[in-house]
C-alpha positions as CSV (number, residue, x, y, z in Angstrom):
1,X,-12.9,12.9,-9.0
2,X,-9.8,12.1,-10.5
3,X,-7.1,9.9,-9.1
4,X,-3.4,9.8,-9.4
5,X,-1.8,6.6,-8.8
6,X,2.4,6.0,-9.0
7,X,3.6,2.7,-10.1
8,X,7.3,1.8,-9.4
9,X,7.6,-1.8,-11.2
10,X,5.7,-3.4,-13.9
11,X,4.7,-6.2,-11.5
12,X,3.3,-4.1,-8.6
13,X,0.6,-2.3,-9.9
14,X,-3.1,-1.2,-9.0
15,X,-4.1,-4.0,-8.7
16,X,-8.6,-3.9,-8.2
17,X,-8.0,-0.4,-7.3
18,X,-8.5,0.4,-10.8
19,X,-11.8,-1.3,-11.5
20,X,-12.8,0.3,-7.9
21,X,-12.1,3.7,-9.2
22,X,-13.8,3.1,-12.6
23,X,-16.9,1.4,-11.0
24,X,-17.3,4.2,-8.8
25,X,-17.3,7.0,-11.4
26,X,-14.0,8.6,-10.9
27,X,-11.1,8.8,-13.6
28,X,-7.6,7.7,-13.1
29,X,-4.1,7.7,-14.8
30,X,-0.9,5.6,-13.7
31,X,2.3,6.8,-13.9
32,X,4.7,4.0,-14.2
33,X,7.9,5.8,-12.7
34,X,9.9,2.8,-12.9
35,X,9.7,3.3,-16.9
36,X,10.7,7.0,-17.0
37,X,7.7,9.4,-16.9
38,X,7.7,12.3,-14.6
39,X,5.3,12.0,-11.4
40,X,2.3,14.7,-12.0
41,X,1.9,18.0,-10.6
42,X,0.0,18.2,-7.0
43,X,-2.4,20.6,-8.1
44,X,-3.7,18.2,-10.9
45,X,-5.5,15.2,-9.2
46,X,-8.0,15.2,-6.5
47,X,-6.0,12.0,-4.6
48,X,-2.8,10.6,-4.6
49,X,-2.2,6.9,-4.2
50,X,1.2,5.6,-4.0
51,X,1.6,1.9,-5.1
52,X,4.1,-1.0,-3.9
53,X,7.6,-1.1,-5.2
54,X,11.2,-2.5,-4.5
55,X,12.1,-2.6,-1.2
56,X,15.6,-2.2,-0.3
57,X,17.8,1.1,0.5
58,X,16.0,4.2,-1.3
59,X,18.6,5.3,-3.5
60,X,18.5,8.6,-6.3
61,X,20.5,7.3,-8.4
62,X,18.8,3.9,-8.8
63,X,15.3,5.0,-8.5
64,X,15.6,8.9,-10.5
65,X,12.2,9.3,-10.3
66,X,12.6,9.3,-6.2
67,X,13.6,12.8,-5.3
68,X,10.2,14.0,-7.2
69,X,8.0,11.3,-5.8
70,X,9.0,12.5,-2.3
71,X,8.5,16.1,-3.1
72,X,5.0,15.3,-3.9
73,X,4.4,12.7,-1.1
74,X,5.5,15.7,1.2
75,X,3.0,18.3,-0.6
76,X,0.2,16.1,0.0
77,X,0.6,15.5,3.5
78,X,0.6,19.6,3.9
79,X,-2.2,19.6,1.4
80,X,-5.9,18.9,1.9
81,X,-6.4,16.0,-0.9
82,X,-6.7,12.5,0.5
83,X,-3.2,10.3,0.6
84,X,-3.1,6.4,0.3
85,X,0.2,4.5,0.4
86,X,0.7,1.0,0.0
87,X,3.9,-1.4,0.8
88,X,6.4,0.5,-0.6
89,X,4.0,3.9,-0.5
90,X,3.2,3.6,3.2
91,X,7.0,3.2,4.5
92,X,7.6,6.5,1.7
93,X,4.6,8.1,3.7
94,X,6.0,7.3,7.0
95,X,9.2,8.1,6.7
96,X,8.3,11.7,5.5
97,X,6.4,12.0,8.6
98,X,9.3,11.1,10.7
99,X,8.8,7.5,11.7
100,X,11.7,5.0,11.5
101,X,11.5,2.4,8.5
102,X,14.1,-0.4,8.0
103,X,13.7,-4.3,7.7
104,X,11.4,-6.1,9.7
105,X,12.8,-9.5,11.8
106,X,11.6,-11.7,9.1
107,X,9.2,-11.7,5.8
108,X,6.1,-12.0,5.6
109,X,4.3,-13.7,2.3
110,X,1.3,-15.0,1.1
111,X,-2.0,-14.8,3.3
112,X,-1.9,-13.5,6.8
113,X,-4.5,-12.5,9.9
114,X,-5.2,-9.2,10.6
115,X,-6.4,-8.2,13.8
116,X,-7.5,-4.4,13.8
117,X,-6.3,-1.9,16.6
118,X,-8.6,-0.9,19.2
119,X,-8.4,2.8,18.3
120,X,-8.5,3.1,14.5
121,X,-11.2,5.0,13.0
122,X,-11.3,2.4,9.7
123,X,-14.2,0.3,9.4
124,X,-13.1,-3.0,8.9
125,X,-14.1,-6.3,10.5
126,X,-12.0,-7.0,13.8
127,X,-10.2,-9.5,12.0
128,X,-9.9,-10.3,8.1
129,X,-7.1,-12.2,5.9
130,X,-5.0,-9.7,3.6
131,X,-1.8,-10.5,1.1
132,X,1.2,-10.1,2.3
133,X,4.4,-9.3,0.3
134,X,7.7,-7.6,2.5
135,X,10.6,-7.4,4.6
136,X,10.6,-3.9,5.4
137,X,8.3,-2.2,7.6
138,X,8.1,1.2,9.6
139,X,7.2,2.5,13.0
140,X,4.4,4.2,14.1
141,X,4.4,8.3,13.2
142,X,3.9,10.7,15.9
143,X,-0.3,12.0,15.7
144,X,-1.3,8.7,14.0
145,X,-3.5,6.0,14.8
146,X,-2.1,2.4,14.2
147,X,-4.4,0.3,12.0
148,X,-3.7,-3.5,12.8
149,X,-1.3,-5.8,13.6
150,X,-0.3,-9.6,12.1
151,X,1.7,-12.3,13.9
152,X,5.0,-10.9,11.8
153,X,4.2,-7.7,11.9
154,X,2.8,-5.5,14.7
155,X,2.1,-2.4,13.3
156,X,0.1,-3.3,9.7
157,X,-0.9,0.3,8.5
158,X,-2.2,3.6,9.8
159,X,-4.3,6.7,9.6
160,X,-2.9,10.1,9.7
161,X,-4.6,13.7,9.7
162,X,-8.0,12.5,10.9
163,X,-8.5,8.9,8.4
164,X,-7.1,11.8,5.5
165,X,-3.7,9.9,5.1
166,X,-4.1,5.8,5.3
167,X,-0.7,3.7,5.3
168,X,-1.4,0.2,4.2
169,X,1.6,-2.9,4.9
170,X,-1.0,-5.1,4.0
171,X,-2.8,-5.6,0.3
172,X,-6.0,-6.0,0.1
173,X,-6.5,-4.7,-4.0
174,X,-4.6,-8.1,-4.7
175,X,-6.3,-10.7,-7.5
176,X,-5.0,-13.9,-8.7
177,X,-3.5,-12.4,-11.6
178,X,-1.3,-9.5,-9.9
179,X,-0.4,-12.5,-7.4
180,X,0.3,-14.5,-10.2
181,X,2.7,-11.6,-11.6
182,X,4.7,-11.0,-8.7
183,X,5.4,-14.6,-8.3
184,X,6.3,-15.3,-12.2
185,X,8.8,-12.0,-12.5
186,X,9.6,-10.2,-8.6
187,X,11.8,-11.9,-6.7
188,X,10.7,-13.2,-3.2
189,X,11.4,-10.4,0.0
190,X,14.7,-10.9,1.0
191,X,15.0,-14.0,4.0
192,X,11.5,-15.5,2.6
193,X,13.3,-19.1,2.3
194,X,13.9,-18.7,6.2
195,X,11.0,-17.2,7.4
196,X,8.0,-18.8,9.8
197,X,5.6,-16.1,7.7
198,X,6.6,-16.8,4.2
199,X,3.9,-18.8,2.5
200,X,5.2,-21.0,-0.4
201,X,3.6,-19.7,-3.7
202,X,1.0,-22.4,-4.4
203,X,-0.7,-21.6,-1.5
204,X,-0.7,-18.3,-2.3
205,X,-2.8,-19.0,-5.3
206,X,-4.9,-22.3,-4.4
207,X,-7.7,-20.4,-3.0
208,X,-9.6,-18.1,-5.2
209,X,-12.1,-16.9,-3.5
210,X,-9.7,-15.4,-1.2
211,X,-9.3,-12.8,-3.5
212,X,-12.9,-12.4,-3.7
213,X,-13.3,-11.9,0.5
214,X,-10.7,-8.8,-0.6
215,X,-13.3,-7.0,-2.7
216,X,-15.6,-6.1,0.1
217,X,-12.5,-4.9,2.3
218,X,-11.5,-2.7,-0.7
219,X,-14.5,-1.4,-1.3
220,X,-15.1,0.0,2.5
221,X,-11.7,1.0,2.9
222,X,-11.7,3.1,-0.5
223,X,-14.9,5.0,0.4
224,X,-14.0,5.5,3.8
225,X,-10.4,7.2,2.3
226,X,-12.6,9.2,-0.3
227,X,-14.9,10.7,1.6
228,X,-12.4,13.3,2.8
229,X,-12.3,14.8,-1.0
230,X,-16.0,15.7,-0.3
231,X,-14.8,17.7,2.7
C-alpha cells in the first residue's frame, strides 16, 4: 500500500507514522506544502493522511497550497480510500463535512487524559495519555461518531463513513524529538501562558517513556484505519 501524507510546516511532521508505515510494509512520500510542492493527485495513493499545521484563520493567499489541499480532502471523503487527519488535518476534514471549527476556550499543551466515548468503534483503552498541541478545535459532523473527550476539550477526534475517515485533536505519533522541534522553532497555541491546560515545556519532555506508551496506541489505531484499504 502506498500512503500519501501532507505536511504544512517543517516542525509538524509525521512524526512515528513514518517508521509505522515502513515497519509495516507499505511505502510513503511527504509532501511538504508549506515549502511549495503541489499536493498529489487522488487517484495515486491508496490513503491520504493530512498532518498538523498552523492554526489560525485559513487563508489562500497565505497558505497557496490550501485551495488544492481542500479539493483533495473533499475527493477523498467521496472516495473509497481511507482518510486520517490530524490537528490541523482533522478541523480541514471537519469543516469540509460541515461541522463548525473556530478556537476552543483555552489551549491545551503538553500531556493530557483521554477518556474514549461510549460509542466509538476504535479500539483503544478507555482511557490513555496523548500530546496535546492547540487552540482551535471543531464540532462534531453530522453521521459521525465522536472519539473521546479531555478535561479542555470535549470532543478529541472522530470517525466518519463507518471507522473509513478518523479525525484525531490528539497526537499520539509524537516522540521526544518532534516534541523537542515544536518547542525549539513553533510558537506556543495562542493564550497557552493563560491557560489551566497548557503544560510548561519541560514537562512535556521529562518523561520519556511517555512517548513509548504512544507506540502501542499508534500501532492499533493505524491498523484499525488500514484495514478499510483491504475492503
Amino acid at each position: 500500500m502506498h500512503v500519501h501524507l501532507l505536511q504544512h510546516s517543517p516542525y509538524q511532521g509525521p512524526g512515528r507514522i513514518a517508521d509505522w508505515l515502513d515497519s509495516m510494509g507499505h511505502s510513503h512520500t511527504v509532501f511538504h506544502l508549506d515549502a511549495g510542492e503541489l499536493p498529489p493527485r487522488f487517484g495515486d495513493g491508496d490513503a491520504l493522511i493530512v498532518l498538523d499545521g498552523p492554526e489560525g484563520l485559513a487563508d489562500e493567499r497565505t497558505r497557496p497550497w490550501l485551495r488544492a489541499e481542500r479539493k483533495l480532502v473533499a475527493q477523498a471523503l467521496d472516495g473509497r480510500k481511507p482518510l486520517l487527519g490530524i490537528g490541523y488535518g482533522a478541523r480541514m476534514i471537519a469543516e469540509t463535512l460541515g461541522a463548525v471549527v473556530g478556537r476552543g476556550t483555552v489551549a491545551e499543551t503538553g500531556w493530557h487524559r483521554v477518556t474514549l466515548a461510549p460509542l466509538t468503534p476504535v479500539d483503544l483503552p478507555e482511557t490513555f495519555e496523548a500530546f496535546m498541541w492547540h487552540r482551535e478545535v471543531f464540532a462534531l459532523p453530522d453521521y459521525a461518531l465522536a472519539l473521546g473527550q479531555s478535561e479542555a476539550s470535549p470532543l478529541q477526534g472522530f470517525t466518519w463513513d463507518d471507522g473509513r475517515v478518523l479525525a484525531l485533536l490528539c497526537h499520539l505519533e509524537a516522540t521526544a524529538e518532534s516534541v523537542a522541534a515544536l518547542l525549539d522553532h513553533q510558537p506556543p497555541p495562542e493564550g497557552s501562558e493563560k491557560s489551566p491546560h497548557a503544560q510548561a515545556p519541560a514537562a512535556m519532555l521529562d518523561d520519556p517513556k511517555r512517548f513509548d506508551r504512544l507506540a502501542p496506541l499508534l500501532d492499533r489505531l493505524l491498523s484499525q484505519w488500514l484495514r478499510h484499504a483491504a475492503r
